[in-house]
C-alpha positions in Angstrom: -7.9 -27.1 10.3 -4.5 -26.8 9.1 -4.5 -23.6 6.6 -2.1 -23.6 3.6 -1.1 -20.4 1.9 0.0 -20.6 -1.9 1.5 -17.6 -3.4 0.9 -17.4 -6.9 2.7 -15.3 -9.5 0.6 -15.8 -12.3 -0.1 -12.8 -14.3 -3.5 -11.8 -14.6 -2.2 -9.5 -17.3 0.2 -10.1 -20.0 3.5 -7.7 -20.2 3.5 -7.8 -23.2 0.1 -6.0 -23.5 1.9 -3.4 -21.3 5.0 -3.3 -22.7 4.8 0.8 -23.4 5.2 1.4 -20.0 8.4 2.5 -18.8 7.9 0.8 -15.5 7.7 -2.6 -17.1 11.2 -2.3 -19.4 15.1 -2.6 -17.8 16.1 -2.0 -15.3 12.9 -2.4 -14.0 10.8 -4.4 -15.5 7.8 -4.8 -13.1 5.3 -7.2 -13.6 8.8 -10.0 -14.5 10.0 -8.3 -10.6 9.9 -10.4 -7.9 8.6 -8.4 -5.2 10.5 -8.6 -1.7 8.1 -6.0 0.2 6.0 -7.6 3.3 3.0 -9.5 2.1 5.8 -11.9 0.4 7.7 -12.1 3.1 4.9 -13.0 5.2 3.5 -15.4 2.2 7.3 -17.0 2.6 6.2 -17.8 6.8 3.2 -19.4 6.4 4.5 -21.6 3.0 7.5 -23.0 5.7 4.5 -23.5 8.5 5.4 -20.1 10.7 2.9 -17.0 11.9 -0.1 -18.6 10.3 -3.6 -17.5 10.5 -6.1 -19.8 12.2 -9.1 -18.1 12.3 -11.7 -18.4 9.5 -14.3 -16.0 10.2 -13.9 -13.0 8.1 -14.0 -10.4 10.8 -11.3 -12.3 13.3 -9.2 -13.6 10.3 -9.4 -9.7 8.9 -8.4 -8.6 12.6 -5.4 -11.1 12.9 -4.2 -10.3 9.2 -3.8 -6.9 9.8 -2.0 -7.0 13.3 0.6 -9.4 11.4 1.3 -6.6 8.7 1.6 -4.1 11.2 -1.9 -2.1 9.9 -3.8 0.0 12.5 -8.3 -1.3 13.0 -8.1 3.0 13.6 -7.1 3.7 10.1 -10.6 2.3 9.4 -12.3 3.9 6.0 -15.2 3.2 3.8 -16.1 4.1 0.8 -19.5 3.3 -1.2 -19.4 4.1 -4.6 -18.5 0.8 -6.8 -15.3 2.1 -8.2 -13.1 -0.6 -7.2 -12.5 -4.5 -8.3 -15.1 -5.9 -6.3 -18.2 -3.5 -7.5 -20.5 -6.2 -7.5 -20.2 -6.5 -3.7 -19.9 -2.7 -3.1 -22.5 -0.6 -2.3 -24.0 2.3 0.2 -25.0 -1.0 2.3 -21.6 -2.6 1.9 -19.3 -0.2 1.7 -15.4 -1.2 0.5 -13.1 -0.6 4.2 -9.4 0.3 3.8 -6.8 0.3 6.2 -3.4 1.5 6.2 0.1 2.1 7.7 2.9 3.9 6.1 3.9 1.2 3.8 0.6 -0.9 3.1 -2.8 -1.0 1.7 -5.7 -3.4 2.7 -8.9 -3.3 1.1 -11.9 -5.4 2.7 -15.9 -6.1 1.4 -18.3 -8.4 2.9 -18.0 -11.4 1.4 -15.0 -10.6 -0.8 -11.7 -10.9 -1.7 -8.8 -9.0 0.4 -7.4 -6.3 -1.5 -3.6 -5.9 -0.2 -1.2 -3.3 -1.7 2.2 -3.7 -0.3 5.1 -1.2 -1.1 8.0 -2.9 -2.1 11.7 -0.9 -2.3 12.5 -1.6 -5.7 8.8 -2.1 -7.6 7.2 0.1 -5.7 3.3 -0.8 -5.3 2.4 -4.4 -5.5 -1.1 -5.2 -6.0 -1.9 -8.8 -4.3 -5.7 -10.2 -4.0 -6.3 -12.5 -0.8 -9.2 -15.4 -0.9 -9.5 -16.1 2.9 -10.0 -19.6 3.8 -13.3 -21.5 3.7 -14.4 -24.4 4.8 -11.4 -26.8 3.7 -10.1 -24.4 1.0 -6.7 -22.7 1.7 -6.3 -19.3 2.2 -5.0 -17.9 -1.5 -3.1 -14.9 -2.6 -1.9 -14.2 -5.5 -0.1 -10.6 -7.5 -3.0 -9.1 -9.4 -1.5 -7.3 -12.4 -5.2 -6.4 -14.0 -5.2 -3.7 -11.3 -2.9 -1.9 -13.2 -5.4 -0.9 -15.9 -7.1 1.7 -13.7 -3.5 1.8 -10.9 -1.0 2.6 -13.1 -2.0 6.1 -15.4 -2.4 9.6 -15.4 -4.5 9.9 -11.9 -1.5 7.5 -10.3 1.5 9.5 -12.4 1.8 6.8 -14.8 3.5 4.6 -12.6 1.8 1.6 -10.5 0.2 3.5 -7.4 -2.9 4.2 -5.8 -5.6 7.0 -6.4 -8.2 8.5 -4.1 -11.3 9.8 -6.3 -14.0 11.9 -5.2 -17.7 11.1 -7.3 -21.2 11.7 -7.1 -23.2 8.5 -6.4 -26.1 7.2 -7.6 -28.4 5.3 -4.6 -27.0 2.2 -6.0 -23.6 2.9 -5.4 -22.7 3.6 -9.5 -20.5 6.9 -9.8 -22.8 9.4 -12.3 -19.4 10.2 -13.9 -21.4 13.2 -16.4 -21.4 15.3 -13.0 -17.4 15.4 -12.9 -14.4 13.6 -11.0 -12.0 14.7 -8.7 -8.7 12.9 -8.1 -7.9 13.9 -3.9 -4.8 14.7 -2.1 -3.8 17.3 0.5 -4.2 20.7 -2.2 -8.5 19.4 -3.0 -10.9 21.9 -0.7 -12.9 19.9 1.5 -15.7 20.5 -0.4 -14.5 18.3 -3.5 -13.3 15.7 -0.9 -15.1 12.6 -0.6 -17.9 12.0 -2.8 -18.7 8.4 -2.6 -17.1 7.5 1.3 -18.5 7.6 4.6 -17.1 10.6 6.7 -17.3 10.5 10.3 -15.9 13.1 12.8 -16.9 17.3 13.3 -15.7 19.4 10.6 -17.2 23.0 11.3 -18.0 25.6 8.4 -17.6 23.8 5.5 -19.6 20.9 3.6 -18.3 17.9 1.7 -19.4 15.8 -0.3 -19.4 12.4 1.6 -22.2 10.1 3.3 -24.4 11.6 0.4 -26.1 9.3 -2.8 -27.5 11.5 -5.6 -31.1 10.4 -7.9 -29.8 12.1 -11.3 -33.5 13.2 -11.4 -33.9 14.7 -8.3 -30.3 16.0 -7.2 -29.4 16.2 -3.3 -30.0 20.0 -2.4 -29.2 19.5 1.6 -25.5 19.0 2.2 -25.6 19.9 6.0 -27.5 15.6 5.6 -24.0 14.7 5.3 -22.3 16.5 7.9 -21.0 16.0 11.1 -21.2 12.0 11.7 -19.8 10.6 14.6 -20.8 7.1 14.3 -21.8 5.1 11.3 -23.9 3.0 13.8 -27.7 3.2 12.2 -27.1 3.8 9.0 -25.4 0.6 7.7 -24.7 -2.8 9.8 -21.2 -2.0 11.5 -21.4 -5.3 12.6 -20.0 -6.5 9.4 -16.5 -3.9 10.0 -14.2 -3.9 12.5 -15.1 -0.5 13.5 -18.2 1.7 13.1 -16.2 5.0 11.7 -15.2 6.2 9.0 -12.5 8.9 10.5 -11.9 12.1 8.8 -8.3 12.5 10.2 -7.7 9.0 8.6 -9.1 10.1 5.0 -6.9 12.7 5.4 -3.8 11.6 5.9 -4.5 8.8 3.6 -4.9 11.4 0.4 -1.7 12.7 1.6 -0.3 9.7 1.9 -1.0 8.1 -1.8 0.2 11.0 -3.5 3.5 11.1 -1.7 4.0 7.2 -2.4 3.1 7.4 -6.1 5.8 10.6 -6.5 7.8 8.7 -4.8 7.7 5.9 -7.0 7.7 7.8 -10.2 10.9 9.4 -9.0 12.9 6.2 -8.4 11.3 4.4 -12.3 12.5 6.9 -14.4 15.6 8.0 -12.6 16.5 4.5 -12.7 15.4 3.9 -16.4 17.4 7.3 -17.3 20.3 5.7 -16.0 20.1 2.9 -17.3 19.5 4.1 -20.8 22.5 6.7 -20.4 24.8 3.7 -19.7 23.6 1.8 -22.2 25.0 4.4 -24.4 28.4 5.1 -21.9 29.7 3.4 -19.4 31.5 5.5 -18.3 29.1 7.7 -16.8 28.8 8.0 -13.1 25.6 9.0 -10.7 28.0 12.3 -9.8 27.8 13.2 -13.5 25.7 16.7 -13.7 25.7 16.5 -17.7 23.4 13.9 -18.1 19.4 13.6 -18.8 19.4 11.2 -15.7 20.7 13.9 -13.5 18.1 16.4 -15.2 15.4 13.6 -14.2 16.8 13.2 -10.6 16.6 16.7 -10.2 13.1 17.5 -11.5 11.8 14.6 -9.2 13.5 16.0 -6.1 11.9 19.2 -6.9 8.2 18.0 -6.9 8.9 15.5 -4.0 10.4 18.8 -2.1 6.7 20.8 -2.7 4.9 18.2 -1.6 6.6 16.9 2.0 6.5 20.5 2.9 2.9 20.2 1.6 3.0 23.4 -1.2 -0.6 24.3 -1.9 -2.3 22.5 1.0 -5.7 23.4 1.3 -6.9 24.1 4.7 -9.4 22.5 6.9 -12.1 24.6 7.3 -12.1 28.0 9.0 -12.5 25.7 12.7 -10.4 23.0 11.5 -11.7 19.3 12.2 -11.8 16.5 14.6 -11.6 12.9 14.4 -11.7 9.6 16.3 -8.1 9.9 18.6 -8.2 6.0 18.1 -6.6 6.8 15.0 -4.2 9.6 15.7 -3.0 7.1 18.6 -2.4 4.7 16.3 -1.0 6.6 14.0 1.5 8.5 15.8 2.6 5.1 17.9 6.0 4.4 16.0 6.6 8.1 15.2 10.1 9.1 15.6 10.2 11.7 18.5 12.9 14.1 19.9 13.9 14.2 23.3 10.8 16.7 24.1 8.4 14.5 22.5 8.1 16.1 18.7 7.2 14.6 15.4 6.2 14.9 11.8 3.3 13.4 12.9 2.6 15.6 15.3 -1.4 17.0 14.5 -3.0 20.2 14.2 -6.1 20.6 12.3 -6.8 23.6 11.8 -5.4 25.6 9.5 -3.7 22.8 8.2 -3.4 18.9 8.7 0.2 18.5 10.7 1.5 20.9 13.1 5.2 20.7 11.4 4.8 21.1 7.9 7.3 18.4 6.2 5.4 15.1 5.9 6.4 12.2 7.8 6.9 10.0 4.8 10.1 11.5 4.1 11.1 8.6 7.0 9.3 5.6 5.2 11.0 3.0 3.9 9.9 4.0 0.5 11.7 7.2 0.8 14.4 5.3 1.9 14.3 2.8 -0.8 14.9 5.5 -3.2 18.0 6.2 -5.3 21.0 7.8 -3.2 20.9 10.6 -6.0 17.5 11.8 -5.3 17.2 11.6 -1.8 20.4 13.3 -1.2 19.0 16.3 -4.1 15.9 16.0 -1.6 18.0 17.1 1.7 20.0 19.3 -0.2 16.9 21.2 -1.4 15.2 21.2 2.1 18.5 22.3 3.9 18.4 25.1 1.6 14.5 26.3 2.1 14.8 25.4 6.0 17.9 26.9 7.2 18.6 29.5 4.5 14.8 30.9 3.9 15.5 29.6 0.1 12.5 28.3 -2.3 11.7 31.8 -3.2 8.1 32.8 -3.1 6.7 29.3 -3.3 7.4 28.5 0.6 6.8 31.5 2.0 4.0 30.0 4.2 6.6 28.7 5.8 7.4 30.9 8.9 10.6 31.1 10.0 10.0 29.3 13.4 7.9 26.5 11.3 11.5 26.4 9.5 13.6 25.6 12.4 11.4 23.8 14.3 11.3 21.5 11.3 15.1 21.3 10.9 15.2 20.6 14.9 12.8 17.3 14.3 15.0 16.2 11.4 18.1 16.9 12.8 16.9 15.1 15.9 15.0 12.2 14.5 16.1 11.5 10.9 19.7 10.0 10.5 19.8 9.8 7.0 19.6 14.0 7.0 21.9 14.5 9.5 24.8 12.6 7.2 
């Protein structure tokens, strides 16, 4: 069966509903953008008849989609608790998968849609939803801009982006929202960290609050009931996921990962729409210009993007740290930069902390490098100054002076972009 792939650009959302945003004015102007990041480009293939996908079971059509973008089977996570698109479908029986490389999102029920968020270098996070084929129908994707009601606010930085929340759940899957949120990245303790997912992998001393529901009436007392998974095998059909884990490694570096991409992407909106308003007002002005509120933009943004690739405030593992499927960290690590002794950013540790070398490895992502010249270059300069001249005052001095340099020794080594 020949499969044809239509992209669709309708909006799902007027602008003009969102026109308040910042993100959706000049120079920017995001849901009029025309997004060049690669789900498009693969959408762009298969519309001229190249790198189709033939398969039409969901499993093997999931499977081939995700080798095409480049997105690891390890990265494998689930999470339960309807708070997503698709809540209808979701539940602790179906959980919602996610998968993930350094660029892109994809989200996957039983019997759903495909959720797909691709980061694109000038728009940043681009929400697409998939209909895989069936029967005669063409596979179908088109840009979902209704995601931005619950992607784009405070819990994403008020720019499009993701979020990773933390709930108690109901049997059902509902979050019981009265007993609190938490929005998760690398500073939450494990023990607000994944209320509402699946959690496999040992994680000694210390309880979270995944694999868990919650009766309102009769409140879960035992958290050790939760703890220490290694397989998700007997206690929902794995036969319906492409992998029967739910990898604590992965859920880690995926809350690191979001929160990096979304500062990332708040940094290049509104130094961008600074610019452009200062221009509007005088040509004349240059990016070299240290007077203006665009340069006082760029150089707040730097600074927060600076606390978190050296991961400020990161909260540690557990006293014994934690281990996870190596599938993942395989995967993960495979297209890490490396210096001539085999170092990385990516490089693991798990105890005490998540990465061995504390500067995050998205400072080599294409999103990184899709930002503003400016900022990135107000980035290095900051980092030169905390790595190689003890700078940042008190607020990096968890950083020992050996961390420093070894740090400086995998950019120096592996990063061309610092070392001009």
């Amino acid at each position: 069966m020949r499969i044809r792939f239509f992209l669709l650009f309708g909006l799902l959302a007027s602008p003009l509903a969102r026109a308040a945003e910042f993100f959706e004015q000049a120079p920017i102007s995001y849901s009029a953008g025309v997004s060049n990041d690669p789900v498009a480009q693969l959408a762009r293939e298969w519309e001229m008849g190249r790198n189709r996908i033939t398969p039409t079971e969901p499993l093997a059509f999931l499977r081939e989609l995700l080798a095409k973008l480049g997105v690891p089977e390890a990265s494998q996570v689930l999470v339960f608790s309807k708070t997503s698109k698709q809540n209808s479908l979701i539940s602790p029986q179906t959980p919602r998968a996610l998968y993930f490389s350094d660029d892109l999102y994809v989200g996957f029920v039983p019997g759903g849609s495909i959720e797909i968020i691709a980061c694109d270098p000038l728009l940043g996070p681009v929400f697409y939803l998939l209909e895989p084929p069936a029967g005669d129908r063409p596979a179908v994707v088109s840009r979902s801009l209704d995601c931005l009601s619950c992607h784009a606010s405070a819990r994403t930085e008020e720019v499009p982006g993701m979020q990773i929340r933390s709930v108690v759940t109901a049997p059902d899957g509902h979050p019981i929202l009265s007993a609190g949120t938490h929005s998760t990245n690398h500073s939450s303790p494990l023990t607000e960290r994944w209320g509402g997912w699946y959690v496999t992998g040992t994680h000694r001393g210390v309880r979270h609050m995944g694999n868990l529901t919650t009766d309102p009436d009769h409140p879960q007392a035992n958290a050790d009931a939760g703890s220490n998974w290694k397989t998700l095998a007997g206690k929902i059909d794995t036969t319906r996921y492409l992998r029967p884990t739910s990898d604590i490694v992965a859920l880690m570096v995926l809350e690191h990962q979001c929160r990096m991409h979304n500062l990332i992407t708040k940094a290049g909106m509104e130094y961008r729409r600074a610019l452009w308003l200062t221009k509007t007002l005088d040509l004349s002005v240059t990016e070299e210009d240290t007077t203006t509120s665009a340069h006082r933009v760029a150089t707040g943004r730097a600074s927060a993007l600076v606390s978190e690739l050296l991961f400020r405030g990161e909260a540690p593992p557990g006293p014994d740290g934690v281990e996870g499927d190596p599938a993942f960290q395989t995967a993960f690590a495979h297209n890490a930069p490396k210096t001539h002794d085999g170092r990385s950013l990516k490089d693991f540790r798990l105890y005490g902390r998540i990465f061995k070398y504390r500067c995050s490895y998205m400072i080599q992502s294409r999103a990184f490098a899709a930002l503003p010249n400016k900022i990135r270059q107000l980035v290095y300069a900051e980092l030169r100054d905390i790595l190689t001249n003890s700078g940042g005052g008190p607020d990096f001095t968890y950083l020992s002076a050996s961390e420093r340099k070894n740090i400086s020794a995998i950019l120096d080594a592996t990063h061309q972009a610092w070392r001009n």
